[in-house]
C-alpha positions in Angstrom: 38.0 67.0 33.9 37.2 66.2 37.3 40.1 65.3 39.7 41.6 62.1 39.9 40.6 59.8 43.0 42.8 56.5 44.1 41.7 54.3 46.9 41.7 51.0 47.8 38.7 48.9 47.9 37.6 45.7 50.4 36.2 43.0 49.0 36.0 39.1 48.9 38.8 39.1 51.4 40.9 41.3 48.9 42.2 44.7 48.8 41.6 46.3 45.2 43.1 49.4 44.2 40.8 51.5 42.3 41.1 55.0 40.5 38.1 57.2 39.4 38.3 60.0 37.1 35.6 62.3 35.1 31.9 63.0 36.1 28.3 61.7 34.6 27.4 58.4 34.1 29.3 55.1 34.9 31.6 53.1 33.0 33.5 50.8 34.5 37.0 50.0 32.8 38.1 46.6 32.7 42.0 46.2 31.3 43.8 43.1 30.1 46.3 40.6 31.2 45.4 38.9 33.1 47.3 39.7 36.1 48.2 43.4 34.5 46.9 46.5 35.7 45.0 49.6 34.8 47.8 51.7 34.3 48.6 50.8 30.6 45.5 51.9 29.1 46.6 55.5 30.1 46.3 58.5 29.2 44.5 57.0 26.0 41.1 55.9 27.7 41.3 58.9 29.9 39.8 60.6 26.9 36.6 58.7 27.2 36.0 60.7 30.6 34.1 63.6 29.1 30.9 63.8 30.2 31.4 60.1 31.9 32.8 59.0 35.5 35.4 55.8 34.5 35.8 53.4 37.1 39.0 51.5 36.7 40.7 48.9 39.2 43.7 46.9 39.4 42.1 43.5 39.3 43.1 40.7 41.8 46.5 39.7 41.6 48.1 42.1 39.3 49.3 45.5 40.1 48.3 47.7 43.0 45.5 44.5 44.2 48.1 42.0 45.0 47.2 38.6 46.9 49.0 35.9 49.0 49.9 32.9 46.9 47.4 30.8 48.3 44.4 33.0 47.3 42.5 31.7 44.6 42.5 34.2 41.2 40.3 32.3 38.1 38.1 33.7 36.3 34.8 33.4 38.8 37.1 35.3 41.5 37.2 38.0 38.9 33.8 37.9 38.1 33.0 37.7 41.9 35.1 40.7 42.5 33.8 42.9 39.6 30.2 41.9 41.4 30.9 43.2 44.6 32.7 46.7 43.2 29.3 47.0 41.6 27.5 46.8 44.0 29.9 48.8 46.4 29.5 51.4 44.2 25.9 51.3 43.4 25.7 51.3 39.5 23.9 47.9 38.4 22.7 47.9 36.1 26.6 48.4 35.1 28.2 49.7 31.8 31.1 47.8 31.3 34.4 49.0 28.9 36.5 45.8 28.6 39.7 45.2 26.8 41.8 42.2 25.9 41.1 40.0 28.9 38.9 42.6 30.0 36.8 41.7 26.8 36.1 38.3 28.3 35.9 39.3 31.9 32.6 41.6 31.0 31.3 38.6 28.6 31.9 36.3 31.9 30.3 38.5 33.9 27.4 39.2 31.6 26.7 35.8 31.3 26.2 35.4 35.3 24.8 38.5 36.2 23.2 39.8 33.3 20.6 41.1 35.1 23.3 43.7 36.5 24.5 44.8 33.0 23.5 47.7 30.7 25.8 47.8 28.1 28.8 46.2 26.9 31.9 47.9 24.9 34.2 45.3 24.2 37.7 46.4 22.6 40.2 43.6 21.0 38.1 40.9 23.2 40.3 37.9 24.2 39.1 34.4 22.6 36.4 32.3 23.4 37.6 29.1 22.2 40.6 27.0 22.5 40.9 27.0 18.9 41.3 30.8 18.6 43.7 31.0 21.8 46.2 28.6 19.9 45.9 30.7 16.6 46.4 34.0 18.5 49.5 32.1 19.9 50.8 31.0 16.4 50.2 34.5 14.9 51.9 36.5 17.7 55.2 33.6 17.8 54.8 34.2 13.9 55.2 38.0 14.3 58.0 38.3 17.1 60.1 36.1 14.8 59.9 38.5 12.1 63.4 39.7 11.2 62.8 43.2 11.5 61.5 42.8 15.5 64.4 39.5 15.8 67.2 42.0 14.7 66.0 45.0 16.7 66.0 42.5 20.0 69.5 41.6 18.7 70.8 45.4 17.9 69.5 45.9 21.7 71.3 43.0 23.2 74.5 43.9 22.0 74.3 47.9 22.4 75.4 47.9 25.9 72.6 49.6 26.3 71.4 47.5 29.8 74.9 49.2 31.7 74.5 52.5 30.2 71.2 52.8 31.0 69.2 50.4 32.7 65.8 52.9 32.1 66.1 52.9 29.0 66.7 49.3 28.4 64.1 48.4 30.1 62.0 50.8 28.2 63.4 49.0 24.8 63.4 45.2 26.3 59.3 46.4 26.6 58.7 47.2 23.1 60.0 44.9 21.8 58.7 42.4 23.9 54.9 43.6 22.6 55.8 44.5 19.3 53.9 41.8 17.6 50.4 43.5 19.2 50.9 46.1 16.7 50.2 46.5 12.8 53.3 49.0 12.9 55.8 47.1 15.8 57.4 51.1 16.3 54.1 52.2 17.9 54.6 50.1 20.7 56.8 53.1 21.6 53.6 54.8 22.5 52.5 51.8 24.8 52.3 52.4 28.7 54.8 49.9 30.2 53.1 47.2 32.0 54.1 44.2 34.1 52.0 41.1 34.2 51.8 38.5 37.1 52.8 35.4 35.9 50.8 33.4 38.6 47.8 34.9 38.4 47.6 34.9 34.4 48.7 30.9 33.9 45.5 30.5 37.0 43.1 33.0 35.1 43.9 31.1 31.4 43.9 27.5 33.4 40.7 28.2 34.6 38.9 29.6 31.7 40.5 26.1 29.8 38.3 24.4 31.9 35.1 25.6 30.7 33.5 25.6 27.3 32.6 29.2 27.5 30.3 29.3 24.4 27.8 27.1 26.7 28.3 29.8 29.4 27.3 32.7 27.1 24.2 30.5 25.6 21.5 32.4 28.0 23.7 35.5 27.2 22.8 35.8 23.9 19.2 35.6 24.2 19.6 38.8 25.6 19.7 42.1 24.2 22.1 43.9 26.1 23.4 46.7 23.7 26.6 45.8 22.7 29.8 47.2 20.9 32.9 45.2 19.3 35.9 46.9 18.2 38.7 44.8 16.9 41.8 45.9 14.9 42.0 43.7 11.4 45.6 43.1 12.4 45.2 41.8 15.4 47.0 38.8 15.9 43.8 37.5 18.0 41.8 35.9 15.2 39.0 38.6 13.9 36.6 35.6 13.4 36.9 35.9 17.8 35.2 38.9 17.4 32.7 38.5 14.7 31.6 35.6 16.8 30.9 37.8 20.0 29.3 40.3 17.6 27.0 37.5 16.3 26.2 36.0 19.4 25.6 39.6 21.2 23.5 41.1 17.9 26.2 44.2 18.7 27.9 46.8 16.3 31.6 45.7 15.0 33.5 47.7 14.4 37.1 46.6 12.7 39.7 49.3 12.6 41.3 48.6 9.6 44.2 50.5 10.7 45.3 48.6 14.0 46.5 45.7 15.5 45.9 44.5 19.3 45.9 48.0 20.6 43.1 50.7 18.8 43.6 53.1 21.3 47.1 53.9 20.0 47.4 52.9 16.9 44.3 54.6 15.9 43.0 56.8 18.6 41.0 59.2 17.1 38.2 57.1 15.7 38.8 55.2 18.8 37.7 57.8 20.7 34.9 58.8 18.5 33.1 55.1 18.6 33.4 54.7 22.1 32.0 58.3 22.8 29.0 57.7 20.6 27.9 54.5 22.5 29.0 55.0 25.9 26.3 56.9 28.1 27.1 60.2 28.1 26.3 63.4 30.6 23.7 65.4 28.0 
């Protein structure tokens, strides 16, 4: 594998950090939140760099891109922003790896430049409607108030656990905090710790609240922009979300019957595999 290369990137007025790793064709890597960063989908999507060049960055507002208070992060700033990387980096038309919030983000962008798009991979894609936001919601309450994940948040309050070791309760106060992502809440163990910026995900979720995005993706899915969906069948985002982007994209889903929200750890292998067969690929 190629080194790893970290800069930081100029554009719309913002500073995002960006991080490059493999060689061959593009993919640009576009993680959830919103207002996380890149960092959480390592080292799992770092397998995908065989034979590919991923493009990751910290999008605005959320990790290594901060912004001033008073700088504007919806969704179209995001869209905007992926834009101009594109272009700064010459690869329209763009193959675009999104996940969670990422998911949508590519979808968004799709649907106003789809001109600048080659192919969309879309893992555990983010809702589209209202509807399936307040299930997701109601599933994932539903979950964290399991007694198993209640009594383990419990066990770690009263361990002492936060004097003794601050790390490692952090580590744990994580975990459990994301437990109800997973079919099995102990592999959140295996999860990259992440922070999300609370400003710029209520702005991003405000915003997209604000538009009927099925009417946005209309032209979209005239197109026929190849397309894979991979979604976990216990994922507490509804899996009718993603049979509808399937639907609307004509695109290959493919439901891991194995995983929750996050297919990269809880089934990584034939995460791997799918991706690799439909990502362009160095021959």
């Amino acid at each position: 594998m190629t080194p790893v290369i970290e800069a930081a990137v100029a554009v719309n007025g913002v500073q995002l950090h960006v991080r490059t790793v493999g060689d061959g064709p593009d993919v640009v890597v576009l993680h959830g939140g919103p207002g996380a960063h890149h960092d959480y989908l390592l080292p799992h999507f770092d397998a995908l760099a065989t034979g590919r060049r991923l493009r990751y960055y910290d999008q605005r507002g959320g990790g290594r891109s901060p912004v001033a208070r008073d700088v504007p992060v919806g969704w179209r700033e995001h869209v905007d922003d992926l834009d101009a990387l594109i272009g700064v980096w010459g690869i329209a038309p763009a193959t675009l790896l999104g996940y969670s919030w990422g998911g949508l983000l590519a979808l968004l962008y799709a649907a106003t430049h789809p001109e600048r798009v080659g192919r969309l991979a879309l893992v555990s894609p983010a809702p589209l409607s209202a509807e399936h936001r307040a299930e997701f919601e109601r599933r994932f309450a539903e979950r964290m108030a399991h007694p198993h994940v209640a009594g383990e948040r419990e066990a770690l309050r009263a361990s002492g656990l936060r004097e003794q070791d601050p790390s490692a309760y952090r580590r744990r106060a994580f975990e459990l905090s994301v437990a109800g992502y997973f079919r099995d809440p102990r592999r959140a163990r295996d999860l990259t710790p992440f922070r999300v910026a609370g400003r710029t995900q209520q702005a991003v979720w405000e915003s997209v609240s604000q538009a009927d995005l099925r009417n946005e993706l209309t032209e979209l899915c005239e197109l026929s922009i190849p397309s894979l969906v991979i979604h976990g069948r216990h994922d507490p985002i509804p899996l009718d979300t993603a049979e509808e982007m399937a639907g609307c994209l004509g695109a290959t889903l493919e439901v891991f019957e194995d995983s929750g929200h996050v297919p990269y750890v809880e089934d990584f292998e034939e995460f791997v595999q799918v991706l690799d067969g439909f990502l362009p690929k160095r021959s």
